[in-house]
PyMOL CGO cylinders between C-alpha atoms (Angstrom):
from pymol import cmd
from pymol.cgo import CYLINDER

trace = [
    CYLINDER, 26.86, 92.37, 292.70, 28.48, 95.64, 291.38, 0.3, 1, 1, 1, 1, 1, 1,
    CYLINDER, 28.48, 95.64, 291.38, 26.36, 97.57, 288.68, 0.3, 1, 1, 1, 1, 1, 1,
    CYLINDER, 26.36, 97.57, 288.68, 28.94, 98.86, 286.23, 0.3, 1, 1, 1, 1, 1, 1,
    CYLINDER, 28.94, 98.86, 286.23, 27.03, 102.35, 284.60, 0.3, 1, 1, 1, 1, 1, 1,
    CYLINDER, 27.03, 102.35, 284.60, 27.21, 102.67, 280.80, 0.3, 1, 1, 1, 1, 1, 1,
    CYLINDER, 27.21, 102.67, 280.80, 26.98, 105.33, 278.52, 0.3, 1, 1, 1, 1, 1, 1,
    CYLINDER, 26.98, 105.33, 278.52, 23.54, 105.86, 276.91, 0.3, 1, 1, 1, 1, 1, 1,
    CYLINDER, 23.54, 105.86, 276.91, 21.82, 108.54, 275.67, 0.3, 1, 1, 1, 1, 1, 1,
    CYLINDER, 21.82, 108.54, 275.67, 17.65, 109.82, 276.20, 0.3, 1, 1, 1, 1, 1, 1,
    CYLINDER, 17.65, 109.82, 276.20, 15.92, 111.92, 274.11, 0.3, 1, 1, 1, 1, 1, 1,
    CYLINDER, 15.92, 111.92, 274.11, 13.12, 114.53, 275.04, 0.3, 1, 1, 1, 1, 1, 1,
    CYLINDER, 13.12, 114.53, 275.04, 10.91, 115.55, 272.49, 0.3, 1, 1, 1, 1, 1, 1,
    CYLINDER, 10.91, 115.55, 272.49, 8.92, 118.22, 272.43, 0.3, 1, 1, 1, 1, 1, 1,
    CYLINDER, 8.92, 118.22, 272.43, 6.15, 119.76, 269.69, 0.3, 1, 1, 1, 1, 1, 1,
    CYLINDER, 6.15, 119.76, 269.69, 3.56, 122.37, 270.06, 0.3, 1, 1, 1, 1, 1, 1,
    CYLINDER, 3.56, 122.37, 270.06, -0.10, 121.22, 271.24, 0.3, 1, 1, 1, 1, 1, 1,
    CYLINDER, -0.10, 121.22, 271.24, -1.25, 119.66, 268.02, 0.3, 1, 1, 1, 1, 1, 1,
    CYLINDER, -1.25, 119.66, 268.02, -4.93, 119.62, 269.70, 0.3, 1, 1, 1, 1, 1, 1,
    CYLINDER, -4.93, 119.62, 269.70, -4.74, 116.44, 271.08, 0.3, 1, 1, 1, 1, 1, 1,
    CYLINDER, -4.74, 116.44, 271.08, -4.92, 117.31, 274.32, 0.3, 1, 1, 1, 1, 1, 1,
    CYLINDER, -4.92, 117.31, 274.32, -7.17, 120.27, 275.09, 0.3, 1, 1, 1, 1, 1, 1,
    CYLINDER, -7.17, 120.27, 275.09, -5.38, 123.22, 277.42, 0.3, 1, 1, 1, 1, 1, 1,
    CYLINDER, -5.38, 123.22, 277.42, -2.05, 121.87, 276.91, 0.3, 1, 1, 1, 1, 1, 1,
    CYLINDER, -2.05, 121.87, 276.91, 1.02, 123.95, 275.38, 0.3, 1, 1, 1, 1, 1, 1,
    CYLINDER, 1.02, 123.95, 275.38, 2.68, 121.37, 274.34, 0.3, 1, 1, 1, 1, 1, 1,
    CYLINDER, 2.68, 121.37, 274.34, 2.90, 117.68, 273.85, 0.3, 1, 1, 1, 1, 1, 1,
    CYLINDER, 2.90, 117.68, 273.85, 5.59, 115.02, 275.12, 0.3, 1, 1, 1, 1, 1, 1,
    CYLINDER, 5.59, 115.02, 275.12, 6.54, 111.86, 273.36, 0.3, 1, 1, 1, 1, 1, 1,
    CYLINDER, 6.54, 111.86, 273.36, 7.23, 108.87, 275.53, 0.3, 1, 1, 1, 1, 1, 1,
    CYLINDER, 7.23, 108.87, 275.53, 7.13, 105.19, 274.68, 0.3, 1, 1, 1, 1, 1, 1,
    CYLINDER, 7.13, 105.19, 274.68, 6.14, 101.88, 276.86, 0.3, 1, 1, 1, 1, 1, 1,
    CYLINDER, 6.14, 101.88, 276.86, 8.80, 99.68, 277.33, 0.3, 1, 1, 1, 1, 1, 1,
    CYLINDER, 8.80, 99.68, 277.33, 7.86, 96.17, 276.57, 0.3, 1, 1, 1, 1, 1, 1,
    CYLINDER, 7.86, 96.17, 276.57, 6.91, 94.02, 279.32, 0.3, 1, 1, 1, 1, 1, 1,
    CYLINDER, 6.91, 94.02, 279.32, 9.73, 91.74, 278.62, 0.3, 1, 1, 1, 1, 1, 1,
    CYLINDER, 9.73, 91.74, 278.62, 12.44, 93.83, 279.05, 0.3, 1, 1, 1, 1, 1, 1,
    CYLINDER, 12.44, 93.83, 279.05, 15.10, 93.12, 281.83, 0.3, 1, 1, 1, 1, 1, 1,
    CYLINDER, 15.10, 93.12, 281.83, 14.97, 97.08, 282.73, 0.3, 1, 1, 1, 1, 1, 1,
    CYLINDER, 14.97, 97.08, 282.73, 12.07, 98.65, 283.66, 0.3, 1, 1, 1, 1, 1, 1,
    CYLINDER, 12.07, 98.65, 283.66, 9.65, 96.65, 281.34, 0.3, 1, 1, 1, 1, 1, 1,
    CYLINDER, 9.65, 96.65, 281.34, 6.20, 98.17, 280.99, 0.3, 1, 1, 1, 1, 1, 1,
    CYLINDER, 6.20, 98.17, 280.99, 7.38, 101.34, 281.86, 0.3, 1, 1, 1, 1, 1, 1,
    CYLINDER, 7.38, 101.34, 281.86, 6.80, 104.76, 280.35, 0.3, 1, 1, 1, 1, 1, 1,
    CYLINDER, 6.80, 104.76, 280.35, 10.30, 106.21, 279.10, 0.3, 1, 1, 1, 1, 1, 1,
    CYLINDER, 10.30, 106.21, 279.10, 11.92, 108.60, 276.48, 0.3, 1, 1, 1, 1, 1, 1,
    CYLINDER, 11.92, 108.60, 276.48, 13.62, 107.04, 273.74, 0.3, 1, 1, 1, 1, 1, 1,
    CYLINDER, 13.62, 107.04, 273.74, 16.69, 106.26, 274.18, 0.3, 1, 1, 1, 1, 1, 1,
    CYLINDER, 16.69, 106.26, 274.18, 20.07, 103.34, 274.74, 0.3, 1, 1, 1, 1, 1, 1,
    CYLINDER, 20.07, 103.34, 274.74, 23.22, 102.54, 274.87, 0.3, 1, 1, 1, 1, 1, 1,
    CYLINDER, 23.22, 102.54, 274.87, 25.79, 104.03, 272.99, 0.3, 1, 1, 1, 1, 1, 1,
    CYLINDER, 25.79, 104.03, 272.99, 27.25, 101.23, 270.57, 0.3, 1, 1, 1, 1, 1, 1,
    CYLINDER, 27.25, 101.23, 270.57, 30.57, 100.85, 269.09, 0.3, 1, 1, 1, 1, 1, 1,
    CYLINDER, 30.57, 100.85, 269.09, 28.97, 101.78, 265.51, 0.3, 1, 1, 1, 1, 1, 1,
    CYLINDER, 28.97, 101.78, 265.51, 27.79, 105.36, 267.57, 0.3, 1, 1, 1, 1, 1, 1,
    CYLINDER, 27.79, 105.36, 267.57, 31.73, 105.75, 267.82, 0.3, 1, 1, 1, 1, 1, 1,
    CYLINDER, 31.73, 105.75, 267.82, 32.66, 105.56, 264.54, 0.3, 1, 1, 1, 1, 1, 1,
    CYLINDER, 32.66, 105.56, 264.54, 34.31, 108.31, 263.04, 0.3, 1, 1, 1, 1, 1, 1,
    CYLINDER, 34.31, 108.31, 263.04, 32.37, 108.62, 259.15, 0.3, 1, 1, 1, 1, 1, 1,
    CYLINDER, 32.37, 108.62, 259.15, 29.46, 108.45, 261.93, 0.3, 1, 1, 1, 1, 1, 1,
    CYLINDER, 29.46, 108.45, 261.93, 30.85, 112.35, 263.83, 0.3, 1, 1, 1, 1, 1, 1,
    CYLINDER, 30.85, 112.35, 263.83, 31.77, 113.37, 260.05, 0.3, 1, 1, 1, 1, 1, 1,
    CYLINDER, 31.77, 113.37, 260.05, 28.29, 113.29, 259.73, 0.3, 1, 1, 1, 1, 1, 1,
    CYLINDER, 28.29, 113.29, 259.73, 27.53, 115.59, 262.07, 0.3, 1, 1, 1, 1, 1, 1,
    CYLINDER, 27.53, 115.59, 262.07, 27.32, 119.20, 261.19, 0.3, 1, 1, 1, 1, 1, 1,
    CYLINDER, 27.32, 119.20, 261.19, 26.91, 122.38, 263.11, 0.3, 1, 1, 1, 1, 1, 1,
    CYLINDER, 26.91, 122.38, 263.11, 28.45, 120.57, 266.60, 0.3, 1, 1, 1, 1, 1, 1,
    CYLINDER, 28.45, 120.57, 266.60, 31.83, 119.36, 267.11, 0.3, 1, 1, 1, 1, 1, 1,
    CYLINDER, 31.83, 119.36, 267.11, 33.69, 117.15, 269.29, 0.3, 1, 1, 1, 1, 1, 1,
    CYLINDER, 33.69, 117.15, 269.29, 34.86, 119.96, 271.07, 0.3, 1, 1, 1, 1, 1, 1,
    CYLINDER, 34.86, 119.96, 271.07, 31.48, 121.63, 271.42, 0.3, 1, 1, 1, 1, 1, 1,
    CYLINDER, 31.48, 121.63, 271.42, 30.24, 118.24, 272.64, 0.3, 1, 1, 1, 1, 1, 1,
    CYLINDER, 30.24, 118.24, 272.64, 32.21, 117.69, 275.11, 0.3, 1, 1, 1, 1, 1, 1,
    CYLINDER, 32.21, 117.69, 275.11, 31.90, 121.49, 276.40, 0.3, 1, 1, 1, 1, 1, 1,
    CYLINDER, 31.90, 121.49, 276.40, 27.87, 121.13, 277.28, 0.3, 1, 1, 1, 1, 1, 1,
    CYLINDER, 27.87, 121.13, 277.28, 28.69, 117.47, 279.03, 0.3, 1, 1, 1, 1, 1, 1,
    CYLINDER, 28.69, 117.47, 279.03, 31.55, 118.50, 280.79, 0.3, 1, 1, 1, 1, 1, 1,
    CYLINDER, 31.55, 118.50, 280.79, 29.63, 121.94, 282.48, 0.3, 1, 1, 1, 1, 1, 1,
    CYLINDER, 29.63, 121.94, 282.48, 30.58, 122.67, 286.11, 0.3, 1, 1, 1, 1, 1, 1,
    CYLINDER, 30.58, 122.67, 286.11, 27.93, 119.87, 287.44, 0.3, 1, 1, 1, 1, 1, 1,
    CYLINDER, 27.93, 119.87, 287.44, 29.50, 116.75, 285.88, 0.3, 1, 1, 1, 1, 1, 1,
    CYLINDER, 29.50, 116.75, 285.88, 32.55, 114.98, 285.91, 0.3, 1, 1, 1, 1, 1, 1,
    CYLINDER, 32.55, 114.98, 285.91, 32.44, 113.83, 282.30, 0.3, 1, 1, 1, 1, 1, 1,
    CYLINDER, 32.44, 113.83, 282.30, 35.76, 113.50, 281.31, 0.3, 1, 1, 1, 1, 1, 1,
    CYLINDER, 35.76, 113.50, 281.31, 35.89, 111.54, 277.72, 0.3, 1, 1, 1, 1, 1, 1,
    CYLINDER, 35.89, 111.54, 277.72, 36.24, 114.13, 274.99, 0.3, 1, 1, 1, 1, 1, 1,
    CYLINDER, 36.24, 114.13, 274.99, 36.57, 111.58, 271.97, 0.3, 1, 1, 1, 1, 1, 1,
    CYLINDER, 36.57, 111.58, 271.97, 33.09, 110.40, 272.60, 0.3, 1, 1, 1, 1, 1, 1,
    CYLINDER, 33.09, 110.40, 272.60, 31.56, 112.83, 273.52, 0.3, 1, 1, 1, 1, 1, 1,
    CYLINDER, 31.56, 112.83, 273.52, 29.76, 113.56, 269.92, 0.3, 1, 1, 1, 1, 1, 1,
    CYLINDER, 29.76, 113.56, 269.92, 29.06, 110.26, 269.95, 0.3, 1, 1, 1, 1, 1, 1,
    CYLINDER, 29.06, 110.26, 269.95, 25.94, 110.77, 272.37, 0.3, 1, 1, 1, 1, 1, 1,
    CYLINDER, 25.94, 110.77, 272.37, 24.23, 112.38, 270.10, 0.3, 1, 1, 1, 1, 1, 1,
    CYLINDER, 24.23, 112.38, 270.10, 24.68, 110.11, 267.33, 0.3, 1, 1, 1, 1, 1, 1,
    CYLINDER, 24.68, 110.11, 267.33, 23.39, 107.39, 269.59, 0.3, 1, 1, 1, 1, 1, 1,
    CYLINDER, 23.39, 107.39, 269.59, 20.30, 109.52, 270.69, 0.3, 1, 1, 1, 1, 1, 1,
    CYLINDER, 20.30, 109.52, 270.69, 19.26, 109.93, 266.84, 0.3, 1, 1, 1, 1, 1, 1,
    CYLINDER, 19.26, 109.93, 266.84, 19.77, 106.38, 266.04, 0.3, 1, 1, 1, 1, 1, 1,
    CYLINDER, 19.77, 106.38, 266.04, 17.82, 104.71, 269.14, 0.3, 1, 1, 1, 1, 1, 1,
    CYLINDER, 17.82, 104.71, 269.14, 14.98, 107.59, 268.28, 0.3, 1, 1, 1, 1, 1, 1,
    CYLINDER, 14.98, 107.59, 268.28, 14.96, 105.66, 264.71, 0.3, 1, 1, 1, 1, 1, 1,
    CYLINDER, 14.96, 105.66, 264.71, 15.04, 102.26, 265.92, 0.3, 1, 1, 1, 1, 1, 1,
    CYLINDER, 15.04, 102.26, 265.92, 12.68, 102.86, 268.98, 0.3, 1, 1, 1, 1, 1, 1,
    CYLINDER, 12.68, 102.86, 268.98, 9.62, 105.05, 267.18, 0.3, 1, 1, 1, 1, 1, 1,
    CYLINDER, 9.62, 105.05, 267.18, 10.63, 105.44, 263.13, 0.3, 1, 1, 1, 1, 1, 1,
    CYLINDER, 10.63, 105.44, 263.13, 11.86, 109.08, 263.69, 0.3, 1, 1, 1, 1, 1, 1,
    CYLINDER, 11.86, 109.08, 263.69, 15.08, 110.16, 262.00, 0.3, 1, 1, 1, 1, 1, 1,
    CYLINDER, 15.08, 110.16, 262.00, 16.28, 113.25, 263.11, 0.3, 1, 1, 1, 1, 1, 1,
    CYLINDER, 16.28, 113.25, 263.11, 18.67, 114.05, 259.91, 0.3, 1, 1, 1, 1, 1, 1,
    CYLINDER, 18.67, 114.05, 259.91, 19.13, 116.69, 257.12, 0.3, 1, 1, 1, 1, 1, 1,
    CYLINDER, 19.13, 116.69, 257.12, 19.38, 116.42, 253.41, 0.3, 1, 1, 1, 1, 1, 1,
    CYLINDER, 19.38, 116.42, 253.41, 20.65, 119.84, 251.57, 0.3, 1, 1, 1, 1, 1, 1,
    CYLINDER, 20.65, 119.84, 251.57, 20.44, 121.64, 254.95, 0.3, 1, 1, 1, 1, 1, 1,
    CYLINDER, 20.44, 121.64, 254.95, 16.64, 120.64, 254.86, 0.3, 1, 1, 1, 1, 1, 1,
    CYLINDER, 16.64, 120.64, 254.86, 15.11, 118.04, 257.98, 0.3, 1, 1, 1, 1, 1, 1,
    CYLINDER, 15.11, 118.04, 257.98, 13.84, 115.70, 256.06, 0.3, 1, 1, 1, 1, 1, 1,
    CYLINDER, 13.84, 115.70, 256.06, 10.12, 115.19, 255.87, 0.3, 1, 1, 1, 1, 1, 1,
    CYLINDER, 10.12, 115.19, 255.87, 8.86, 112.22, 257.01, 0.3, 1, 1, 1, 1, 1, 1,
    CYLINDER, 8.86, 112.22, 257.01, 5.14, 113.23, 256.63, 0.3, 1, 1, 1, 1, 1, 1,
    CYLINDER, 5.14, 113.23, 256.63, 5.72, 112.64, 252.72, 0.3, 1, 1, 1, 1, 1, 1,
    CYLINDER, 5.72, 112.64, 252.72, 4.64, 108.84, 251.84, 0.3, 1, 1, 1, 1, 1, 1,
    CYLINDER, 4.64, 108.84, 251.84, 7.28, 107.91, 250.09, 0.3, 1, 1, 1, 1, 1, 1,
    CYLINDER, 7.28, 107.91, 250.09, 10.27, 109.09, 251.90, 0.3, 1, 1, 1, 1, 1, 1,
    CYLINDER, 10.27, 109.09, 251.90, 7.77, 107.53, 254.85, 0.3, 1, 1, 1, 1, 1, 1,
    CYLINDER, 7.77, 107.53, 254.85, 7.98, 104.04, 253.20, 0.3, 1, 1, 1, 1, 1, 1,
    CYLINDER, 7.98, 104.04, 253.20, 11.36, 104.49, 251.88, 0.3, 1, 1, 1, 1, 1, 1,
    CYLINDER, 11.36, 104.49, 251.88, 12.33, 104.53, 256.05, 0.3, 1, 1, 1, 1, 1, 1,
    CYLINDER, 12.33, 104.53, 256.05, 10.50, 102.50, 257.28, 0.3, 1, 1, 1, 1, 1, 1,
    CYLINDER, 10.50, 102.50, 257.28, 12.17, 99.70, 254.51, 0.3, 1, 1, 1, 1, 1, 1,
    CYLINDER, 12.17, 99.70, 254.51, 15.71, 101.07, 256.46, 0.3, 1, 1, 1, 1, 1, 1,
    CYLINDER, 15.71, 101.07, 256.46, 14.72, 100.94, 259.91, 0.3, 1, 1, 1, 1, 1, 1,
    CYLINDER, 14.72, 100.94, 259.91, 13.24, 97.48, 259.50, 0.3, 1, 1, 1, 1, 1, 1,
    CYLINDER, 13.24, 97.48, 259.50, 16.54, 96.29, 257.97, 0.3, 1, 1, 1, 1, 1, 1,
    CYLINDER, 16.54, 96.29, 257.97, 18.21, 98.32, 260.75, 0.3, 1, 1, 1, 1, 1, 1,
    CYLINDER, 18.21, 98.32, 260.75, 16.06, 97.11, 263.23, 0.3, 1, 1, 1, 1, 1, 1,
    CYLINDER, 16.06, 97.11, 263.23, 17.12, 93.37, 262.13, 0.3, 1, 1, 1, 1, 1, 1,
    CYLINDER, 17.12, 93.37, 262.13, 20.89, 94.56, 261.92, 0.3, 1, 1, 1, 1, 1, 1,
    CYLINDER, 20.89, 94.56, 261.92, 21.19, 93.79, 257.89, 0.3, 1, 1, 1, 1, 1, 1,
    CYLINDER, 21.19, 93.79, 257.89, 22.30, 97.76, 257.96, 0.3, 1, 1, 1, 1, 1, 1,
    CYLINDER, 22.30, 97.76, 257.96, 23.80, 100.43, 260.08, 0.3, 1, 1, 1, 1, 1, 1,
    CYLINDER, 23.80, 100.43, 260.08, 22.49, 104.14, 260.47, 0.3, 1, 1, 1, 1, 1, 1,
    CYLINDER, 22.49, 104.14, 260.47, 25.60, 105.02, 258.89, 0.3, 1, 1, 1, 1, 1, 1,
    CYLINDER, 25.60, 105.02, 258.89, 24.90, 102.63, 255.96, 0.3, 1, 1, 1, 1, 1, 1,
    CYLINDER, 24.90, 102.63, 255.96, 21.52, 104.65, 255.91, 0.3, 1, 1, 1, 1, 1, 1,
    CYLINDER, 21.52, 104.65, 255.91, 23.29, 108.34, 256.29, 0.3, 1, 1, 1, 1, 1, 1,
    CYLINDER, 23.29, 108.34, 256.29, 25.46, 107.55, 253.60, 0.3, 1, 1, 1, 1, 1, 1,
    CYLINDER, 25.46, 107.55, 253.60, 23.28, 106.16, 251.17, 0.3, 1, 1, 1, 1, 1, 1,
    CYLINDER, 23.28, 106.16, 251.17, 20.09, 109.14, 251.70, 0.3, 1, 1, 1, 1, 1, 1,
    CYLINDER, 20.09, 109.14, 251.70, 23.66, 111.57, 252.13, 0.3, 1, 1, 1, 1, 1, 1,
    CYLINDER, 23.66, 111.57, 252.13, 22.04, 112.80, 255.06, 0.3, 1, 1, 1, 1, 1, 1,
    CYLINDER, 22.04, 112.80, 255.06, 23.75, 114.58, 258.10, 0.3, 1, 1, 1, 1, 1, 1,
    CYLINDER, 23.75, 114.58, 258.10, 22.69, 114.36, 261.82, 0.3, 1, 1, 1, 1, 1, 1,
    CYLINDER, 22.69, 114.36, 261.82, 22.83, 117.91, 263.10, 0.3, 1, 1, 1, 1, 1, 1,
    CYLINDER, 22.83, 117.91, 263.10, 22.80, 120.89, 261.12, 0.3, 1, 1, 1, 1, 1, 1,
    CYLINDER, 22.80, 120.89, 261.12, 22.72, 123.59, 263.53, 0.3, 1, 1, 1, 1, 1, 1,
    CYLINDER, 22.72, 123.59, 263.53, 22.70, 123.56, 267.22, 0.3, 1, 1, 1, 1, 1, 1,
]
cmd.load_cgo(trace, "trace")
């Protein structure tokens, strides 16, 4: 049977050693897969999917601030890849924010050029109320953008 490769995107994230671990620099996230998943269930992975038609959308890349399609498409397309899709190429990153919200409850978005703090209780509840709807597909990320007026990237 032919396996037919499809787009997705992973995310690596990265903080400083927040003591956890003792003699360590810094500190990975990963999650487990669930056991019941088809691929590589119980595994230890970085966030991460599928890009989804909704990823493609184009109110989704006017979201996006401080990369461009062009600029996109210029860091996958470097002299070790073949990538050769320049309309979606932005979309790669909208998918890797919105599977880091669905997957762990982390959104990786600005409000008045400020990340917005997730720390804070109620803009903690307030998200976790839209990933939950997300999560059960009564919203979209861009539902969520729109509403907060929150942009994915503002600088690069």
């Amino acid at each position: 049977m032919e396996v037919i490769p499809k787009y997705a995107s992973s995310v690596i994230l990265i903080r400083k050693n927040s003591q956890v671990v003792e003699d360590a620099d810094f500190e990975v996230l990963m999650i487990k897969r669930s056991e019941t998943m088809k691929f590589l269930g119980g595994f230890h992975a970085f966030p991460g999917g599928k890009l989804k038609d909704s990823d493609y959308h184009e109110k989704n890349l006017k979201r996006c601030k401080g990369l461009d399609v062009n600029q996109a498409y210029n860091i996958l397309n470097d002299q070790n890849t073949s990538f050769k899709e320049r309309n979606i190429a932005l979309s790669f990153w909208v998918t890797a924010i919105r599977e880091v919200f669905e997957e762990i409850g982390i959104l990786i978005a600005y409000k008045n050029d400020k990340l917005i703090d997730l720390s804070v209780e109620n803009e903690k509840s307030k998200y976790q109320k839209y990933r939950q709807r997300l999560i059960e597909g009564n919203i979209s990320l861009l539902d969520v953008m729109e509403i907060e007026n929150l942009f994915f990237i503002r600088r690069f």
